[in-house]
C-alpha positions in Angstrom: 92.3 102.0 83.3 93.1 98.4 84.1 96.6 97.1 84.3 97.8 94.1 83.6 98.8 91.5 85.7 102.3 91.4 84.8 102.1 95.7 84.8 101.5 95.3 88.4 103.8 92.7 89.7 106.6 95.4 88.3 105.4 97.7 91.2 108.0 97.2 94.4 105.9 96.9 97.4 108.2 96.7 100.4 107.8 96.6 104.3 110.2 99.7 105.6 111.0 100.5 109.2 110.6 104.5 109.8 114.5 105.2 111.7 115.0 109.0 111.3 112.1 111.9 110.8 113.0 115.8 110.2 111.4 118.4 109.5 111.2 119.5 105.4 110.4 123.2 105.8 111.4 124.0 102.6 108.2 121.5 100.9 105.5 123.3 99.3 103.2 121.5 101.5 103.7 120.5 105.2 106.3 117.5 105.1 108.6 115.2 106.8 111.8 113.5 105.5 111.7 109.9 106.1 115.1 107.6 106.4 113.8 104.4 106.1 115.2 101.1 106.0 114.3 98.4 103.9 116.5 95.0 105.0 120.2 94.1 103.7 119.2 93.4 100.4 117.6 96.8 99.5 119.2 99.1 102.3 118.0 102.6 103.6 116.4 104.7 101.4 114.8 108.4 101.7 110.9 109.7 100.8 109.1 113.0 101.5 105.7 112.7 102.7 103.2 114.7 103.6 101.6 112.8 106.6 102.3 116.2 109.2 98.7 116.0 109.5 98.3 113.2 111.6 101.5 111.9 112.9 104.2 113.4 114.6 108.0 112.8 114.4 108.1 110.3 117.6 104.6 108.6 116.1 106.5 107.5 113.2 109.9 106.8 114.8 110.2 102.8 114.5 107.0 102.4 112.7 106.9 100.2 109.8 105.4 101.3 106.5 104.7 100.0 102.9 106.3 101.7 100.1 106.8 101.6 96.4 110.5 101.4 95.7 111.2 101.0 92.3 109.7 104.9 90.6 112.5 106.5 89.7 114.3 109.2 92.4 112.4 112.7 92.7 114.1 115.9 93.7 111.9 117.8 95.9 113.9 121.2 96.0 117.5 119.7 98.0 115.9 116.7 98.5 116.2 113.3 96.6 113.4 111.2 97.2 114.5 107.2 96.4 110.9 105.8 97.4 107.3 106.3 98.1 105.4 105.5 101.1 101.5 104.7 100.5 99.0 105.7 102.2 95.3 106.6 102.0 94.5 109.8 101.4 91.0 111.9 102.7 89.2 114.3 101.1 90.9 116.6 103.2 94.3 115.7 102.1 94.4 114.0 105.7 96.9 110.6 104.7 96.6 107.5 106.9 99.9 105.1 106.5 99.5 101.8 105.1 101.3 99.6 107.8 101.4 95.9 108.6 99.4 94.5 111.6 102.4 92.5 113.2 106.3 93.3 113.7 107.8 91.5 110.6 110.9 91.4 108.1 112.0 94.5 106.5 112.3 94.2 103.0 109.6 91.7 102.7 107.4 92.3 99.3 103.9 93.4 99.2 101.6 90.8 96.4 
């Protein structure tokens, strides 16, 4: 299925910086919860992801991520979701983030 180009420039892409990561051992799957924030204009927002595979809590501390944050909020058992963070995924459900090369402005839109 192809999309449009106006279908995707409704898709939020935005540059996040990772500031708190805990443990979700109530996820189905192995999980972190992500605080993440997103510049003044957007804010801090929360995701689930399921990148215990690769990175641990201190990898992703400070890191800066891409994520989608205009899908409506998901509740993942107690947990509201407000975003999602990309990533590639493996054929063995192994997810590499999807990260900027350089240090830059949180918020900033992916296009």
């Amino acid at each position: 299925m192809e999309l449009t180009w106006t279908e995707f420039e409704k898709v939020e892409m935005r540059v996040g910086t990772i500031l708190k990561v805990t443990d979700f051992p109530e996820a189905r799957k192995p999980a972190y919860q992500l605080t993440i924030d997103f510049g003044s204009e957007i804010g801090i927002l929360k995701s689930s992801a399921q990148i215990t595979q690769r990175y641990s809590k201190e990898m992703l501390t400070d890191r800066q991520i891409i994520a989608v944050i205009n899908f409506p909020n998901k509740q993942i058992g107690k947990f509201m979701s407000e975003c999602l963070v990309l990533g590639a995924v493996g054929t063995d459900g192994d997810v590499i983030l999807l990260t900027p090369d350089f240090k830059i402005e949180n918020g900033l839109r992916i296009g």
